[in-house]
C-alpha positions in Angstrom: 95.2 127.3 179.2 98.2 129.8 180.8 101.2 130.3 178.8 103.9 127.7 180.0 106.1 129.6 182.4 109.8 130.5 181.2 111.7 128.4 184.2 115.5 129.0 184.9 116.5 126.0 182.9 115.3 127.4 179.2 116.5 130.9 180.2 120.0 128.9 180.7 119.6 127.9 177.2 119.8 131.5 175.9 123.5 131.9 176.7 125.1 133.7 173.4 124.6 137.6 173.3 124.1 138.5 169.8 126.7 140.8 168.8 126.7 141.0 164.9 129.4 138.0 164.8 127.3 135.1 166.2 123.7 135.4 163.8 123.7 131.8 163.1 124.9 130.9 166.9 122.7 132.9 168.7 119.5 131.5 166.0 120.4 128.1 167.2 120.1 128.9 170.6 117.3 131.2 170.3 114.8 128.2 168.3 115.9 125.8 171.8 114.6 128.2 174.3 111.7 128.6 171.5 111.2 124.6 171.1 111.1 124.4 175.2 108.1 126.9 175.5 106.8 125.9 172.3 106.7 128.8 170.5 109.1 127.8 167.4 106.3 129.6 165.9 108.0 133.0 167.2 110.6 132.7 163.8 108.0 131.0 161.8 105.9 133.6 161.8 103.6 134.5 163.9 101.3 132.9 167.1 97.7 132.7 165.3 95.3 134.0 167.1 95.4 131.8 170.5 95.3 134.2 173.1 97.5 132.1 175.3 100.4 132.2 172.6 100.2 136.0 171.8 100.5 136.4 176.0 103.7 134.3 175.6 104.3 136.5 172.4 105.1 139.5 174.5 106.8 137.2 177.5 109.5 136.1 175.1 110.4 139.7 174.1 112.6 140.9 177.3 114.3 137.8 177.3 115.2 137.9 173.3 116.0 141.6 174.1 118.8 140.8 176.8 120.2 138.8 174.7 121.0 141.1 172.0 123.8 143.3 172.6 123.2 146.9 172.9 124.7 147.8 169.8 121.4 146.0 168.4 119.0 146.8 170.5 117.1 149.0 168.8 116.3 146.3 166.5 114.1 144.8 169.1 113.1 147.8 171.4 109.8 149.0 169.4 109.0 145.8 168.6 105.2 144.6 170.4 105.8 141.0 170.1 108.8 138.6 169.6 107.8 137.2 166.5 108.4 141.2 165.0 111.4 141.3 166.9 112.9 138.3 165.7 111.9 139.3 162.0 113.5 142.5 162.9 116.7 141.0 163.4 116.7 138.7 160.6 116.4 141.0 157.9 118.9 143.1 159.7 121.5 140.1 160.1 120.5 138.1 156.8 119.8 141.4 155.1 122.3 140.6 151.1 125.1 143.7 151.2 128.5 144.1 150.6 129.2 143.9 154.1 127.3 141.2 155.3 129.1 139.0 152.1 132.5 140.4 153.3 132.3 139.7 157.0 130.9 135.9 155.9 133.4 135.0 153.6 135.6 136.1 156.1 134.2 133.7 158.4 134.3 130.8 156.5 137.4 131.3 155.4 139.0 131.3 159.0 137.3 128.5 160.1 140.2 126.0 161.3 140.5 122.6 162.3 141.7 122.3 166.1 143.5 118.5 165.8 142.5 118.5 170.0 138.9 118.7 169.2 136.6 116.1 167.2 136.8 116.1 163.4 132.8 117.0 163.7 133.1 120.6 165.5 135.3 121.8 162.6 132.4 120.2 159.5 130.1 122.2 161.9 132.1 125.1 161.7 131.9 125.4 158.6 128.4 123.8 157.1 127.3 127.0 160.0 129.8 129.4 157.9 128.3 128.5 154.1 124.9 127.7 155.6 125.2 131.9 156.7 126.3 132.9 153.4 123.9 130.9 151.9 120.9 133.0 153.8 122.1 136.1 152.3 121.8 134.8 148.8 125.7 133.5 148.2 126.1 130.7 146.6 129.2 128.9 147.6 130.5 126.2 145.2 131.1 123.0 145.9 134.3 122.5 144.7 135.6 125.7 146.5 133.7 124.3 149.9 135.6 121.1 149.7 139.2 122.9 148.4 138.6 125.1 152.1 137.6 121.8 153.9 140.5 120.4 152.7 143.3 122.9 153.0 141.8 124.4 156.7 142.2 120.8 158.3 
């Protein structure tokens, strides 16, 4: 059985470039272009043995790597398959540093409430903010998530 073929519409699905700000963005995206070819497996691990998958292994990985901006390339540009790509830039982007803890707390601390827009975009915004954090390690307490719920609306 062929590899399902990568059509226009799922490639439409891949819209965010990854740029360093957007991890947990651009994963979303990423695991719906994955869930339309079937190949979730890509950040689960690994596609077996199936020749058919490991074809579609090595189909995914231009498309993953235009989608990373160039900054990050290299992250993805040795890789042989997407599923060592994809690991590649998870432990890069959910790697537990200084940095990474700065730049999230940072996030989830701006997140604001837009009164225009539906109460749900802003509880998004900011279950995608601890949810980050909480990848690295962080732990973020409760009662300080529901003080910044509170005081951001």
């Amino acid at each position: 059985m062929a590899p399902p073929p990568i059509t226009t519409a799922l490639t439409n699905v891949l819209t965010v470039i990854l740029d360093g700000s957007n991890w947990a963005k651009f994963v979303k995206n990423f695991k719906v272009f994955l869930l339309g070819l079937d190949a979730l497996w890509v950040v689960d691990g690994g596609p077996g043995t199936e020749a058919d998958n490991l074809s579609l292994d090595r189909m995914i990985i231009p498309h993953l790597y235009s989608h990373v901006h160039e900054d990050y390339q290299y992250l993805v540009e040795d890789q042989v398959s997407a599923t060592a790509a994809f690991k590649s830039l998870k432990g890069h982007f959910e790697k537990s540093n200084m940095t990474n803890h700065i730049v999230g707390r940072a996030e989830l601390n701006a997140v604001r409430h837009d009164p225009s827009k539906d109460i749900s975009v802003y509880t998004r915004a900011m279950a995608d903010a601890v949810k980050k954090l909480t990848a690295m390690g962080v732990t973020i307490d409760d009662t300080y998530h529901k003080d910044l719920l509170l005081i951001n609306l």
